[in-house]
Steps between C-alpha positions, in 0.01 A plus 500: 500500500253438761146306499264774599123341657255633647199376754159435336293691683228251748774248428689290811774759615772288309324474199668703201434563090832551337534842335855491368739196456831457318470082533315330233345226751345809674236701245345857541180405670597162680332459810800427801532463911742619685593288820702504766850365466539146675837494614628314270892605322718759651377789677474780329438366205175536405210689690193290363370253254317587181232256404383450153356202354566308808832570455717661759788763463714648736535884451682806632498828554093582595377801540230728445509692242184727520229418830293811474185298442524171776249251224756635203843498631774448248826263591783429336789215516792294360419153462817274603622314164631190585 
């Protein structure tokens, strides 16, 4: 199952509220960036980093799910397990 966010509206463009997780570390309602991937691992495997609690976790699989309103658009991803 994916984690579903979405961007809190007058927020920085990366900034996200969590709206549906399977993880336990990762609650309904946790505030979260999404950054840029650094490089690091083997291509292709990841497209970004989730950040949450100054914590940082590679995940997968981005997209957007629903971008009809640009301050409320809805994204989900697979966060890599390691």
């Amino acid at each position: 199952m994916d984690v579903i966010v979405e961007t809190i509206p007058n927020g920085a463009q990366n900034e996200h509220v969590v709206l549906e997780s399977p993880l336990a570390w990762l609650p309904q309602g946790a505030r979260v960036l999404i950054e840029p991937g650094r490089g690091e691992g083997t291509e292709g495997e990841y497209d970004n980093h989730l950040v949450f609690e100054g914590q940082h976790h590679h995940i997968r699989n981005v997209r957007v799910i629903d971008g009809h309103q640009p301050d409320r658009t809805r994204t989900a991803f697979e966060v890599v397990e390691h």
